[in-house]
C-alpha positions in Angstrom: 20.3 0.9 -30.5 23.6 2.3 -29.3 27.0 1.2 -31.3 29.2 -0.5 -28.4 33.0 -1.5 -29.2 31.8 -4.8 -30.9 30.0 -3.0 -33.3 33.1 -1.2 -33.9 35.4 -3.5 -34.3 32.9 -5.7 -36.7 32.9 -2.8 -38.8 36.7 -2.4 -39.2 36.5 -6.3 -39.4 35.1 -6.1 -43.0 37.4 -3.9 -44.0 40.2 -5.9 -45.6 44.0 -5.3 -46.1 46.0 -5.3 -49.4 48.2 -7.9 -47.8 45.6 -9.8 -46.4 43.6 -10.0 -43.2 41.8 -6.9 -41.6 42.5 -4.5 -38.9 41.0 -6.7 -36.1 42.4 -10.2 -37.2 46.3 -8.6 -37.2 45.7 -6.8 -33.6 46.2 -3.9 -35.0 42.9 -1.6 -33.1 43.6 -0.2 -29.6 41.9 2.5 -27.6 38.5 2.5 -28.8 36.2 5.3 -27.3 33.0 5.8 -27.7 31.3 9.2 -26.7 28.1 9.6 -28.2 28.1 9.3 -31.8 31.6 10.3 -31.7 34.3 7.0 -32.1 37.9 7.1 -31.7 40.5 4.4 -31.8 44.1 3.8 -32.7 45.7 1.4 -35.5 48.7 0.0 -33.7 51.3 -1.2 -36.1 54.2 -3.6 -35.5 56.9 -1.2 -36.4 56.9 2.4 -38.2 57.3 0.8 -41.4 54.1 -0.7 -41.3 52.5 2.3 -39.3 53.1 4.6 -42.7 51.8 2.1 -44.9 48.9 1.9 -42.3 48.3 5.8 -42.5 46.9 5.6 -46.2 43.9 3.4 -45.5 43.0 5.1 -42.3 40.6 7.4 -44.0 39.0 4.4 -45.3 38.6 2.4 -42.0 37.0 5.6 -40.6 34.2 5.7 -43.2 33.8 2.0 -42.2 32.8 3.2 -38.7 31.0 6.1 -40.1 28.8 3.6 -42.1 27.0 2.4 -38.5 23.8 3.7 -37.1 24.1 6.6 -35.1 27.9 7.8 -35.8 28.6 11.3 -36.5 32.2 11.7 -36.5 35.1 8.9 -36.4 38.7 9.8 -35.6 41.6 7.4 -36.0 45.2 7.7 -35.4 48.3 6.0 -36.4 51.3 4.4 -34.6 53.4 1.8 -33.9 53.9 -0.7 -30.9 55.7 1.5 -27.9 58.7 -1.2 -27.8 59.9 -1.8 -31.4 59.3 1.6 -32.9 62.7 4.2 -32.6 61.8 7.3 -30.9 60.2 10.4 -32.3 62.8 12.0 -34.4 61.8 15.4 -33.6 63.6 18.5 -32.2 61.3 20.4 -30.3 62.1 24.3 -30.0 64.0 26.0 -32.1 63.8 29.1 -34.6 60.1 29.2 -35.6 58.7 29.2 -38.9 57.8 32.0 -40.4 53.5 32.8 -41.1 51.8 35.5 -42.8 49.3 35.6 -39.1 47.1 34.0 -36.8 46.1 30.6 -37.9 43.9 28.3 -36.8 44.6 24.8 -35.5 43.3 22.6 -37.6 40.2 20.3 -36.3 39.6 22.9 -33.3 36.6 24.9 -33.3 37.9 27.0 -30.3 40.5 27.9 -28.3 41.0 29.2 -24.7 43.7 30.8 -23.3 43.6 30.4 -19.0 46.4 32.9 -18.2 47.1 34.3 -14.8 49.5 37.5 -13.9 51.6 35.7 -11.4 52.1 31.8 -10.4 50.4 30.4 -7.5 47.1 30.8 -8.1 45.9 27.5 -9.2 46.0 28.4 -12.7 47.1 24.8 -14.1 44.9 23.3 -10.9 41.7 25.0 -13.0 42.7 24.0 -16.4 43.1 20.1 -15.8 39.9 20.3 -13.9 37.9 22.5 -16.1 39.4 20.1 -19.0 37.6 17.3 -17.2 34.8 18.6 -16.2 34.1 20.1 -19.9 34.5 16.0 -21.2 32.4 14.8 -18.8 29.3 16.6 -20.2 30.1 15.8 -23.6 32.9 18.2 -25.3 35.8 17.3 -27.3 38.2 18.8 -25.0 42.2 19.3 -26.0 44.5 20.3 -23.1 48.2 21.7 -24.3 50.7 23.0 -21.2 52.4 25.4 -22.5 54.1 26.2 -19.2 57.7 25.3 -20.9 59.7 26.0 -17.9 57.1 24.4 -15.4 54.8 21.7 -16.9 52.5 20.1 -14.8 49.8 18.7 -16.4 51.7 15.3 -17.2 51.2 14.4 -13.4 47.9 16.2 -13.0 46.5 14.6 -15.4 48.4 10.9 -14.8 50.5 10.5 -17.9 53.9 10.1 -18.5 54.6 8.2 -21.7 56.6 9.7 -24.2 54.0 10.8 -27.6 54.6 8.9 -30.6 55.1 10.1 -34.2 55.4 7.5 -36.8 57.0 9.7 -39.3 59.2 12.5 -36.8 56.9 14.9 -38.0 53.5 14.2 -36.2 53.2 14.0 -32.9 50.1 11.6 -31.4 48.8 13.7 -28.5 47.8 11.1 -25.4 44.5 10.6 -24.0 43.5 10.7 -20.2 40.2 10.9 -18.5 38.5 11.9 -21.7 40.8 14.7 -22.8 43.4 14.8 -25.7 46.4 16.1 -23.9 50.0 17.4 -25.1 52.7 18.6 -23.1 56.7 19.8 -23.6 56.8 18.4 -19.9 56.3 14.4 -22.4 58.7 15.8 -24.7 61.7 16.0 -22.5 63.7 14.8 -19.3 61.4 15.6 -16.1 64.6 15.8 -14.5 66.3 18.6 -16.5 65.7 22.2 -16.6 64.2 24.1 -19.9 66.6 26.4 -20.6 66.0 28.2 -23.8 65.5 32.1 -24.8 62.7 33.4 -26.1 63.0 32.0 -30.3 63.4 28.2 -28.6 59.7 28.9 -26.7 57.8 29.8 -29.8 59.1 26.9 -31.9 58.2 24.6 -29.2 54.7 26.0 -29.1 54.1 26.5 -32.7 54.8 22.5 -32.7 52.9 21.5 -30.0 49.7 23.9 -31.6 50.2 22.8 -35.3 52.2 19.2 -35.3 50.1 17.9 -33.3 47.2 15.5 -34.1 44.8 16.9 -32.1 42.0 15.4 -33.9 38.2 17.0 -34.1 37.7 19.3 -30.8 35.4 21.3 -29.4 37.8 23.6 -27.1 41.3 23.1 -26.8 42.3 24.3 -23.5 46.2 25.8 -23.5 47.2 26.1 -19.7 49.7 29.4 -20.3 52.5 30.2 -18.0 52.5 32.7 -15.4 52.8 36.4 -16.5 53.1 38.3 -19.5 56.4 36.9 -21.3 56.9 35.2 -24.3 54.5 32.3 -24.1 51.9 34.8 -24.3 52.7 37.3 -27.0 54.0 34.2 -29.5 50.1 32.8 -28.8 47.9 36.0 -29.1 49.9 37.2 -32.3 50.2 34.0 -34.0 47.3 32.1 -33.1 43.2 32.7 -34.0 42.1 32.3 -30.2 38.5 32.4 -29.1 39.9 34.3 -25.9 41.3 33.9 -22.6 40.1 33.7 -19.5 41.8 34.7 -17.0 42.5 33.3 -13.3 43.3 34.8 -9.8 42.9 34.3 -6.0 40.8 37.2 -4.1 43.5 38.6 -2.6 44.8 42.4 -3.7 48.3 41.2 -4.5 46.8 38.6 -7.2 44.6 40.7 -8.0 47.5 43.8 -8.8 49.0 41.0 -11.1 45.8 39.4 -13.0 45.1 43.6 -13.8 47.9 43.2 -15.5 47.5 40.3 -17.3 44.3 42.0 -18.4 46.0 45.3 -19.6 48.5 42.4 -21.8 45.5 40.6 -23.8 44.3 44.4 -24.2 46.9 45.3 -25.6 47.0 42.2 -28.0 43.3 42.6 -29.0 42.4 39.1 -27.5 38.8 39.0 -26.2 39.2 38.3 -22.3 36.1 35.9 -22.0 35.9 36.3 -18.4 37.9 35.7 -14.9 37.3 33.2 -12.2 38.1 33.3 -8.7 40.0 30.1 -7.3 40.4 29.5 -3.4 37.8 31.8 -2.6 36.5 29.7 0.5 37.6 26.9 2.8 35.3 24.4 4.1 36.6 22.8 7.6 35.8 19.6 7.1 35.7 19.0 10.9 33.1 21.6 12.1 31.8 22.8 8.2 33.0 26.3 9.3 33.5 28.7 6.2 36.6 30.6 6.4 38.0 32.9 3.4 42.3 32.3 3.9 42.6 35.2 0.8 39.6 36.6 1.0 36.4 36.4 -0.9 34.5 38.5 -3.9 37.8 40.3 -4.5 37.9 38.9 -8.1 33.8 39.4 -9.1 34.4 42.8 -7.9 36.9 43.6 -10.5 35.3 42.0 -13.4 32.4 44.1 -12.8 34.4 47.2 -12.4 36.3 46.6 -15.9 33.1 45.5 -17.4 34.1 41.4 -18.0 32.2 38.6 -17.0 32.8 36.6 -14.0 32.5 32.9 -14.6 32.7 31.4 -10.7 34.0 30.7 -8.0 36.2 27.6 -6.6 36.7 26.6 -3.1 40.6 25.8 -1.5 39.8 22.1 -0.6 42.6 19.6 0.3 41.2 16.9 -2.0 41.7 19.2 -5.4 45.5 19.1 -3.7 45.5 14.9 -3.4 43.9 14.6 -6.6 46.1 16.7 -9.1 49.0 14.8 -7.2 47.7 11.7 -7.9 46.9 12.2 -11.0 43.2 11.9 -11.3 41.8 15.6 -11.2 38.6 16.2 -8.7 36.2 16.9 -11.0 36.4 13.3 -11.7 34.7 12.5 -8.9 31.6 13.5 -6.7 31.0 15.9 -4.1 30.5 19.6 -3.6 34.4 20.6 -5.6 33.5 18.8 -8.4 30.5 20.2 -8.5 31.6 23.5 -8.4 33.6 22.6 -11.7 30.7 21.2 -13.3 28.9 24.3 -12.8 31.8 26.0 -14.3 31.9 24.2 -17.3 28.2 24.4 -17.7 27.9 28.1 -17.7 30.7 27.9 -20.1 28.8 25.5 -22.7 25.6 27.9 -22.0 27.8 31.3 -22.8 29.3 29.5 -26.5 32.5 29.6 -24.7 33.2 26.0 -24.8 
């Protein structure tokens, strides 16, 4: 028999308070997910005062859940109700501080890197979706924007609420469409230009990689920014990826960029895991004619010159447009694009890349 959200929140039920009641009886459960025999859920306190006091029994209202038939792994988090709790008093960027190496993120059995050598090519557009399309068969997918100048995600993936942190020093990543999601874009003003040097950009992403609760995942998924600048070096030196995959239209001026893109994770010893080609073909959804707008193949011919796999190909359709604006990526849905992600993320899942 499968555990449903009753069973859930019967479990937590039983498990009684210092100061009396339970978790259920004082409203304090939100968000409970269910995937498989993985649960999440939130304890929502009434302020941050009682959200700390909270945090020390959440181990033990996990084990509660753990106790039903069929679990495998239970993740809770901690907060307070949006309204009365203060906001997060955290400075993000900044000088960052100082490690002996790579680390690993805690929680995340691996990590990809989707890089591109110049902006434009639907780089973000294919992490959201691939993000999605990677839950939907059953991962434990994390999704960080570290584009700090441009972030997108926040409206590609429809969220826009500031992250909590009950303490100032952990910050409660948000959830949407099955993926745990964190971007500096949810951190500041979406009106007001990022302008910081290079020292500002890696304490920002050193705390969006190890402040944050990402929880138990299968892949985290960090959207990079365009090029080969800071962003970049700060992750590949100081972070234990699993590799990067890198992301370009067919045409030859894309294609002089992502080389060099290439030549940068060379240079940095991370594994390029492979390259996909994004608006390779254009369906006319009048007469079905197949045109090629920046050409076609351009991108599996290079990996197979330089030796790296190719991973797929993505069509230019208008509805991956509407849908990343809206807020709900395409490989949400049905039909031949969010297909073509699907069969993305399963050759992915087959190669132990995600």
């Amino acid at each position: 028999m499968s555990v449903d959200r009753s069973d859930v929140l019967a479990a937590l039920a039983r498990f009684q308070l210092p100061d009396g009641g339970d978790l259920v009886s004082r409203d304090f459960i939100r968000a409970v997910t269910i995937d498989g025999g993985a649960v999440r859920f939130v304890i929502e306190a009434s302020n941050p005062d009682v959200a700390r006091k909270l945090t020390d029994i959440r181990g033990a209202a996990e084990q509660a859940v753990l106790r039903l038939d069929g679990i495998e792994s239970v993740t809770a988090v901690v907060t307070a109700h949006e309204e009365k709790a203060s906001p997060p008093n955290l400075k993000i960027g900044g000088h960052p501080k100082p490690q002996d190496g790579p680390t690993k993120v805690p929680g995340v059995d691996r990590i990809l890197a989707i890089a591109s050598g110049k902006g434009g090519v639907g780089k973000s557009t294919v992490s959201s979706n691939l993000a999605v399309a990677l839950a939907k068969q059953g991962r434990r997918v994390g999704l960080l924007d570290a584009d700090i100048y441009g972030p997108s995600q926040p409206r590609m993936m429809g969220v826009n609420k500031r992250p909590a942190s009950p303490d100032g020093k952990v910050i409660i990543p948000l959830q949407a469409h099955g993926v745990t999601i964190m971007s500096i874009g949810l951190m500041v003003d979406p009106d007001k230009a990022v302008v910081w040097r290079g020292p500002m950009l890696m304490g920002a992403l050193q705390q969006m990689l190890n402040q944050v609760q990402w929880g138990e995942l299968d892949v985290l998924i960090i959207d990079l920014p365009p090029g080969t600048g800071d962003v970049q070096l700060t992750l590949c030196q100081k972070t234990e990826l699993t590799g990067a995959i890198v992301v370009s239209t067919p045409q030859d001026v894309a294609l002089l960029d992502a080389r060099k893109a290439l030549d940068m994770f060379a240079t940095l010893h991370t594994p390029v895991l492979g390259m996909i080609e994004n608006m390779s073909q254009y369906i006319c959804p009048e007469c079905g004619h197949e045109a090629h707008i920046f050409g076609h193949g351009g991108v599996e011919l290079e990996a197979k010159k330089l030796g790296i796999p190719f991973l797929g190909s993505l069509p230019l359709d208008l509805s991956v447009r509407l849908a990343g604006d809206s807020g709900t990526p395409v490989a949400m849905g049905d039909g031949p694009v969010a297909d073509s992600y699907a069969d993305l993320a399963t050759g992915l899942i087959a190669s132990n890349i995600a």
